[in-house]
C-alpha positions as CSV (number, residue, x, y, z in Angstrom):
1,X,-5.9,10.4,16.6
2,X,-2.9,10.1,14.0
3,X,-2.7,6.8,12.3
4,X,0.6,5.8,12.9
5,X,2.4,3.9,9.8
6,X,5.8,3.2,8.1
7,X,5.3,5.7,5.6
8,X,4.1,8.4,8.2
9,X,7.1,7.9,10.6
10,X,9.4,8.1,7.2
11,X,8.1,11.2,5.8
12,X,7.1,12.6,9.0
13,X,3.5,13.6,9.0
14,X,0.7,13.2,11.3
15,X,-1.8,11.4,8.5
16,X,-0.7,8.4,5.4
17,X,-2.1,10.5,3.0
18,X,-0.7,12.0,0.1
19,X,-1.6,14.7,-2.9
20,X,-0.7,13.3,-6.2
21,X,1.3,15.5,-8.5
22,X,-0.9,16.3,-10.6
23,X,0.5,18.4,-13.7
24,X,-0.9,21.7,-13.2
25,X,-3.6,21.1,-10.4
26,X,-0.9,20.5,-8.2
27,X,0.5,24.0,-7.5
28,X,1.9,25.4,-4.3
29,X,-1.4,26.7,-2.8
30,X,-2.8,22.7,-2.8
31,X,0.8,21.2,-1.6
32,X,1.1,23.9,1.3
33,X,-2.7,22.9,2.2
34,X,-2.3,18.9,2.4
35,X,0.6,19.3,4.2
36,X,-0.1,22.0,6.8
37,X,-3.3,19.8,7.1
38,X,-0.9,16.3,8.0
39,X,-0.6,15.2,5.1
40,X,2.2,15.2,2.5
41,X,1.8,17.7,-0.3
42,X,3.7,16.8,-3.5
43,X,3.8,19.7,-6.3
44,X,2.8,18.6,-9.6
45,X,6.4,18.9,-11.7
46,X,4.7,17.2,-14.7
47,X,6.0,17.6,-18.0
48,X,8.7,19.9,-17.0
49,X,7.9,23.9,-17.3
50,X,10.8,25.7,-16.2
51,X,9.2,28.8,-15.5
52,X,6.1,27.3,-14.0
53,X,8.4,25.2,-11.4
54,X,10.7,28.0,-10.4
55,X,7.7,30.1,-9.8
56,X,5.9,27.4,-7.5
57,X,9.1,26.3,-5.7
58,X,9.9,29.6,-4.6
59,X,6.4,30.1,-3.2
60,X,7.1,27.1,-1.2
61,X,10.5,28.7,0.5
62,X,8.3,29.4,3.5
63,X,6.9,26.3,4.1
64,X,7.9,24.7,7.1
65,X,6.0,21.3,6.7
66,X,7.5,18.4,4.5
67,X,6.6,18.4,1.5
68,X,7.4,16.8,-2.2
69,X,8.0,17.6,-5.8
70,X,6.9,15.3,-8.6
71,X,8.0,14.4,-12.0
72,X,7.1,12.2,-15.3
73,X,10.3,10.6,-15.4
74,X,10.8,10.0,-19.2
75,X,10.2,13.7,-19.3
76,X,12.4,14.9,-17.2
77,X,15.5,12.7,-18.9
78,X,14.8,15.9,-21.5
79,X,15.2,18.4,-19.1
80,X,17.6,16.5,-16.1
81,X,18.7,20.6,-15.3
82,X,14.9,21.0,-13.9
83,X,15.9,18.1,-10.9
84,X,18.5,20.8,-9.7
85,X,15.9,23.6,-9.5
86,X,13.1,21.0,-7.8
87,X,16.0,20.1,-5.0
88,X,17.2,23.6,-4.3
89,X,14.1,24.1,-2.8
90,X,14.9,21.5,-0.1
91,X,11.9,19.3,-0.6
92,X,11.6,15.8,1.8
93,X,11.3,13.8,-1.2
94,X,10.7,13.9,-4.9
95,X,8.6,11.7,-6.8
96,X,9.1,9.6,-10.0
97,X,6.8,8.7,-12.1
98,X,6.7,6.5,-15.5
99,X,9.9,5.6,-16.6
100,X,13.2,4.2,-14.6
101,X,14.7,6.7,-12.3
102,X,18.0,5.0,-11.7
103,X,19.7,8.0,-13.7
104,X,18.3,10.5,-11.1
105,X,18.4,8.2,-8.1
106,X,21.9,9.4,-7.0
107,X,21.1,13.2,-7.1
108,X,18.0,12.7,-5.1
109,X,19.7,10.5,-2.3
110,X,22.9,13.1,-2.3
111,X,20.4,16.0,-1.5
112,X,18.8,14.8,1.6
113,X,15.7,13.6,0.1
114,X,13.5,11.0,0.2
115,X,12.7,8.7,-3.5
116,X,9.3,8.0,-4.1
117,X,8.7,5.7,-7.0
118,X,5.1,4.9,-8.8
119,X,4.9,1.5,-10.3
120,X,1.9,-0.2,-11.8
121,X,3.3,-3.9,-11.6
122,X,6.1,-5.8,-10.0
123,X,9.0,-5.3,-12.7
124,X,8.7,-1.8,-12.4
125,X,8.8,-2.0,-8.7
126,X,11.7,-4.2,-8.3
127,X,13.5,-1.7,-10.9
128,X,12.6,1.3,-8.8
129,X,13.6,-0.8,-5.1
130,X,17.2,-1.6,-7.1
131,X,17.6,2.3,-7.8
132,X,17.1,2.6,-3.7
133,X,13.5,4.0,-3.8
134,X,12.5,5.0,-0.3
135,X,8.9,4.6,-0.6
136,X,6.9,3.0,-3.6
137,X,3.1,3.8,-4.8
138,X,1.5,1.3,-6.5
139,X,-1.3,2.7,-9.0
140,X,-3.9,0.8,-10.7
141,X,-5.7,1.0,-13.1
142,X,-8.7,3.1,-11.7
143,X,-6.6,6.3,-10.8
144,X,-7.6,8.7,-12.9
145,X,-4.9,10.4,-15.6
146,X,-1.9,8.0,-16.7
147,X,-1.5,4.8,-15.6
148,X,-1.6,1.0,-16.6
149,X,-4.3,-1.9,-16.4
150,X,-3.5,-4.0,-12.9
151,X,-6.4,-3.0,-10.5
152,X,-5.7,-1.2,-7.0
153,X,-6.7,-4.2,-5.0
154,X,-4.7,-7.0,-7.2
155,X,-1.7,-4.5,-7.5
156,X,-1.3,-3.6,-3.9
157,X,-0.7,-7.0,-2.0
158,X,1.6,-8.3,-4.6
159,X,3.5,-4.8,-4.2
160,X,3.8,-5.4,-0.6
161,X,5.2,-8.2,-0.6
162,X,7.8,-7.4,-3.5
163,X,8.7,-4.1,-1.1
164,X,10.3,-6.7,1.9
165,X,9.6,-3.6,4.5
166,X,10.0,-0.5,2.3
167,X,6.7,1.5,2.5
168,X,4.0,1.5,0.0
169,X,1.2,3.8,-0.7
170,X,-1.7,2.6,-2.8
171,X,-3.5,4.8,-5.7
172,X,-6.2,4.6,-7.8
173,X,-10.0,4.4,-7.0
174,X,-9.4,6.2,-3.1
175,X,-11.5,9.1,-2.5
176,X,-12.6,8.4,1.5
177,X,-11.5,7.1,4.9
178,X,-13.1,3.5,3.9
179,X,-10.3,3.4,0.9
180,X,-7.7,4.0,3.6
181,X,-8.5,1.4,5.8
182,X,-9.3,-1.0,3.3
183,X,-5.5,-0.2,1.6
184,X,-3.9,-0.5,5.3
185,X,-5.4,-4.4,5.3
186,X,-4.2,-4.4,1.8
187,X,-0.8,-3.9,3.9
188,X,-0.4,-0.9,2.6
189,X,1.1,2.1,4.6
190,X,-1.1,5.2,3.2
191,X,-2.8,6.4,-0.2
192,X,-2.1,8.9,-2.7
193,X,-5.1,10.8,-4.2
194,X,-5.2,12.6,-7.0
195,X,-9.2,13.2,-8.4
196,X,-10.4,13.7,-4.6
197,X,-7.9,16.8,-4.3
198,X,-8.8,17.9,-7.8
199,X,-12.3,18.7,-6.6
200,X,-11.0,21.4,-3.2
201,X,-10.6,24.8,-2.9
202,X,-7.2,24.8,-3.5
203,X,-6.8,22.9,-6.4
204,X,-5.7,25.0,-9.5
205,X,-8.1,23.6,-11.9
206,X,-11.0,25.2,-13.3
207,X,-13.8,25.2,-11.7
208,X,-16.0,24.0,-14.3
209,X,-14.2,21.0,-14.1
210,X,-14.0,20.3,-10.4
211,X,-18.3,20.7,-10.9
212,X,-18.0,17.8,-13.7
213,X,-15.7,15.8,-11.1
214,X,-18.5,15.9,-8.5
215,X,-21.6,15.7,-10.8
216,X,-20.1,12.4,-12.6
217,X,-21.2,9.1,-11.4
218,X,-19.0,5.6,-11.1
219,X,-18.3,4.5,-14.4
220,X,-18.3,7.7,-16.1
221,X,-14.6,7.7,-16.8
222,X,-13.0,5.6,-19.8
223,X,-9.1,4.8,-19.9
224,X,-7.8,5.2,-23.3
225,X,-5.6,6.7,-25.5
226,X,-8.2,9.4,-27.5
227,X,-7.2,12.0,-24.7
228,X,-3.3,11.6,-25.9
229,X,-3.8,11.6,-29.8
230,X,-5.7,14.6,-29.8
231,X,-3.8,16.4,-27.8
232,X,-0.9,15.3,-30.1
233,X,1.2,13.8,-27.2
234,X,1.0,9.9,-27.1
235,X,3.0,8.4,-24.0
236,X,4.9,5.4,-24.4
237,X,3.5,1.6,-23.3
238,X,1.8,0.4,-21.6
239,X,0.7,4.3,-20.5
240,X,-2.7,5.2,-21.1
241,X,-4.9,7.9,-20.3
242,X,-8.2,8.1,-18.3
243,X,-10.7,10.9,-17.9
244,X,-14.3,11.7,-17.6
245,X,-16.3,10.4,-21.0
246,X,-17.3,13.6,-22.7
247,X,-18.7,14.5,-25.7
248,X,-15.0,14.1,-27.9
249,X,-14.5,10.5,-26.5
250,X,-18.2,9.5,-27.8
251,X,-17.4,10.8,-30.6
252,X,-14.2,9.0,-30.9
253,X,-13.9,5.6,-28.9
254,X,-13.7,3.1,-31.2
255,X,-11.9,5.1,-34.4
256,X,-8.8,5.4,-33.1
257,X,-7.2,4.5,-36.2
258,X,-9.3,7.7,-37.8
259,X,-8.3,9.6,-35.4
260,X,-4.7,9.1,-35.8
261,X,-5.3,10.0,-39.8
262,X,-7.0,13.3,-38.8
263,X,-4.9,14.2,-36.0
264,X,-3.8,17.8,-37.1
265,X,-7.3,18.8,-37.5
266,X,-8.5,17.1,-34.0
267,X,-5.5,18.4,-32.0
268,X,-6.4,22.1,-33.4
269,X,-10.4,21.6,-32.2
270,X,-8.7,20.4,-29.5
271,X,-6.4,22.8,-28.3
272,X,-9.5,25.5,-28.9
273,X,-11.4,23.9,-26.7
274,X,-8.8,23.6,-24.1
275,X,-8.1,27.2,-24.4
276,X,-12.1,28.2,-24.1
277,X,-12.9,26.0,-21.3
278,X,-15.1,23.4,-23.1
279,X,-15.1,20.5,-21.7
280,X,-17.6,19.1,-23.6
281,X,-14.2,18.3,-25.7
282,X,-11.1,19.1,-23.9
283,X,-10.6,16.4,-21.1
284,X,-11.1,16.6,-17.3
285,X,-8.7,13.7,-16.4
286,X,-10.0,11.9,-13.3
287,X,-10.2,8.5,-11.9
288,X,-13.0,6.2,-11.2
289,X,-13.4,7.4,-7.6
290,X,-15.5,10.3,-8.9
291,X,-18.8,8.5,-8.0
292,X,-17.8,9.5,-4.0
293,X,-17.0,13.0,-4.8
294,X,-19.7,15.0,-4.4
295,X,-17.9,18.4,-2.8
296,X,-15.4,20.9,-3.2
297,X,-13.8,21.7,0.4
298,X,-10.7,22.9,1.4
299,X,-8.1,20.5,1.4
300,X,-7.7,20.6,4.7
301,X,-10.7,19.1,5.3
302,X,-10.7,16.6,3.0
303,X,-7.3,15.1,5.3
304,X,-8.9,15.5,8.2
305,X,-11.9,13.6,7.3
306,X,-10.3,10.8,5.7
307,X,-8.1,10.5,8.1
308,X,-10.7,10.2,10.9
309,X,-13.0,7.8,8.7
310,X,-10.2,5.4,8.2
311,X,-9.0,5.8,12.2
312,X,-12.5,5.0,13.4
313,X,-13.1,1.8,10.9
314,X,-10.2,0.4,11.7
315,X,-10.5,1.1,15.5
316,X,-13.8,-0.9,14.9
317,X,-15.8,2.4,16.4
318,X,-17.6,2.6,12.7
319,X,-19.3,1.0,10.1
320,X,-20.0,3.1,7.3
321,X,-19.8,6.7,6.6
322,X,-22.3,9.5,5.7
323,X,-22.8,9.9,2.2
324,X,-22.1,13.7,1.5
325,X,-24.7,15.3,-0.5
326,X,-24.5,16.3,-3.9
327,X,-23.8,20.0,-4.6
């Protein structure tokens, strides 16, 4: 059965449970799966590639289940003309992400769609509730890619209760139906997942890294900023980056500083092994739930499941759930 919630009811799906926008792993094929499946696909807007966007909105004309379109705020204050081209293909909400998004708040409301904020402590939400956010997420510290220090279960009450009714979806550290239900007594209204939709069929990643998703175990991910210096692109505080330890970050945690004096020769290795594949240096950014995933399904199923995990612990009809083999 459908767990009912705020946050369902608002964005009118049949399950709380949302695809992070992750910059390119969220295309169209992922978003059309999580939300045909229930859920609420958002497309993974990113850093702002104009081409890229156009391409993967128009494939989405067609769909006729809500769906979203996400952004990294500060990012898109360089390009504001990409909001017009993410609206124009009439998504239910869009989805704002590091950085205030007062100056876009208006433009979203005016289209007919819903603003969904991500916060990581209680200034940035009561910022994002005073530009009229419809729904907040609050992301600790274990979600994998960009994100702050408060943890998921610290972070999540004290959002609630800042929200005064305004839905909130919890993220970071979520993989299965047990992290829905335990978010729900949290008070939260659904989860967004990023890593566990990484590692599915649809997911436009490489396939080489969805294998290193499921083959890592809990605690093999490092938040840091290593990922963002040798790529060349450091984000702004208190932002940092976390992804599966490889071979680079060994090489690296703990000389920073020398990284940052060598950074045009380690963003050059870098970028080479980003192009090649190699993830023994480029990064595979994932959160700390990677120690439950330990398959790559379609999407679909991966809704379905948690959804029906979460509906049966909290119905009180289960007390654990199958560990799913390692592949």
């Amino acid at each position: 059965m459908p767990i009912t919630t705020s946050l369902a009811t608002l964005l009118e799906i049949s399950h709380p449970v949302l695809l992070a926008p992750m910059d390119v792993i969220a295309g169209s094929r992922l978003v059309a799966a999580v939300s045909r499946a229930g859920g609420f696909g958002i497309l993974g807007g990113g850093y702002g590639e104009r081409i890229w966007l156009q391409q993967e909105t128009a494939k989405l004309a067609s769909l006729s289940v809500p769906f979203g379109i996400g952004f990294i705020t500060w990012s898109l204050a360089k390009q504001p003309e990409l909001l017009d081209i993410a609206l124009a293909a009439k998504p239910s909400a869009i989805m704002l992400s590091f950085g205030d998004p007062a100056p876009f708040a208006a433009r979203i409301k005016s289209a007919d769609a819903r603003l969904i904020c991500q916060v990581q402590d209680e200034a940035m939400a009561r910022q994002a509730l005073d530009a009229g956010a419809d729904i907040l997420i609050a992301q600790g510290t274990e979600a994998g890619g960009h994100g702050a220090s408060r943890t998921t279960v610290d972070l999540v009450p004290g959002i609630v209760d800042l929200a005064a009714g305004v839905p909130v979806a919890a993220a970071g550290g979520i993989a299965d139906g047990r992290g829905l239900a335990a978010m729900m007594m949290l008070g939260a209204s659904g989860v967004l997942l990023g890593t566990r939709f990484y590692a599915s069929v649809e997911a436009d990643g490489a396939e080489e890294a969805k294998r290193r998703i499921c083959a890592a175990n809990s605690g093999s991910t490092l938040r840091g900023i290593i990922f963002d210096l040798s790529r060349n692109n450091v984000w702004p505080a208190p932002f940092t980056g976390r992804c599966l330890v490889n071979d680079h970050a060994r090489r690296w945690i703990g000389r920073e500083v020398e990284l940052m004096q060598n950074v045009a020769a380690v963003a050059a290795e870098y970028a080479a092994a980003k192009d090649a594949g190699n993830f023994d240096v480029a990064a595979v950014i994932a959160g700390e739930a990677v120690g439950l995933i330990h398959d790559i399904p379609p999407a679909a199923e991966i809704v379905e499941r948690i959804a029906a995990e979460a509906e049966q612990l909290l119905a009180g009809r289960r007390n654990s759930i199958a560990p799913v083999a390692r592949i």
